[in-house]
N, C-alpha and C positions, 0 to 999 in steps of 0.2 A: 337134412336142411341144406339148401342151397349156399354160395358162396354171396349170393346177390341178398338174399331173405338174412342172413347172419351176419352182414353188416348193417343194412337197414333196421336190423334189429337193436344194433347198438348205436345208433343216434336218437338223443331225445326228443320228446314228443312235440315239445314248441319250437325243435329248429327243424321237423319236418314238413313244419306249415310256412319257411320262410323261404320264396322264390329262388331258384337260382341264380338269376339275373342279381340279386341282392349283393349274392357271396361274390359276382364276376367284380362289380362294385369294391368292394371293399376290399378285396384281392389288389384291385387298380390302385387303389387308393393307399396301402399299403406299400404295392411298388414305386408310385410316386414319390411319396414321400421319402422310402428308401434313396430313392434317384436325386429328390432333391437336396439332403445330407450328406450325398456323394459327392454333389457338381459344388454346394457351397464349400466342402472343405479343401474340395480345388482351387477354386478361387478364392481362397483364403491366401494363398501366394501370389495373387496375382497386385500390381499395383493399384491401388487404390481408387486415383483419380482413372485411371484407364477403365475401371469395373464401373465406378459413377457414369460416363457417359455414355455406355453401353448398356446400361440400364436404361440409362434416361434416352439413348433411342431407339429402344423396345418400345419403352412408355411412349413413346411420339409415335410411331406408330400405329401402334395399338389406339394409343386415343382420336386419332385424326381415323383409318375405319372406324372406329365409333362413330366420330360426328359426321363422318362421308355416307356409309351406308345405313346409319339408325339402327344399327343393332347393337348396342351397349346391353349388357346387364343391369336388372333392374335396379340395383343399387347405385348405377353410376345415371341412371336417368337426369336426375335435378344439374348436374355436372354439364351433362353433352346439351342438354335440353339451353342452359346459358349459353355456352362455346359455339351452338347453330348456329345464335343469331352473328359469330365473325367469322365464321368459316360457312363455304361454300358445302351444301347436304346433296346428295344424288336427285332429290325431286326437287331442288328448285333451281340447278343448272337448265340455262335455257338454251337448244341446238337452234345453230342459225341456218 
C-alpha cells in the first residue's frame, strides 16, 4: 500500500467530501484570530485614550470608503445608505 492510499485511508468519510478551500478558510480564520489575541494583549499596555483614537480613525476611514465608494458590507448598508445623503459618494461627484 502506498504512502498516499494509507493516509487517505485514515481520514474519515464526511471530511473527504469537504473542499479544500474550506480547510484554507478555517486554517486563516484560526490564524486570525490567533493574530488578533496577540496584537490585543499588546495593546493592552498601551495608553488608553491614544488606543481610542486610533481606533476611531480606522473607523473614519473605513466608514468614509464605505460611503465614497458604495461598497459597505451588507450589514452596514441601512448606515452608509443614511450618511450618503451628507457626504459626497463617487457617482454623484460631478467633473467640471
Amino acid at each position: 500500500m502506498s504512502f498516499a492510499a494509507l493516509q487517505f485511508a485514515s481520514v474519515p468519510a464526511g471530511v473527504r467530501q469537504i473542499p479544500n478551500q474550506f480547510w484554507m478558510w478555517v486554517a486563516a480564520g484560526v490564524v486570525g484570530i490567533i493574530l488578533l489575541v496577540v496584537i490585543l494583549r499588546k495593546l493592552a499596555g498601551v495608553n488608553k485614550l491614544l488606543l481610542i483614537g486610533i481606533v476611531l480613525f480606522v473607523c473614519t476611514i473605513i466608514g468614509f470608503n464605505w460611503i465614497y465608494e458604495r461598497n459597505e458590507p451588507v450589514w452596514a448598508t441601512p448606515t452608509v445608505n443614511w450618511l450618503a445623503g451628507f457626504f459626497p459618494s463617487k457617482g454623484t461627484i460631478k467633473k467640471f
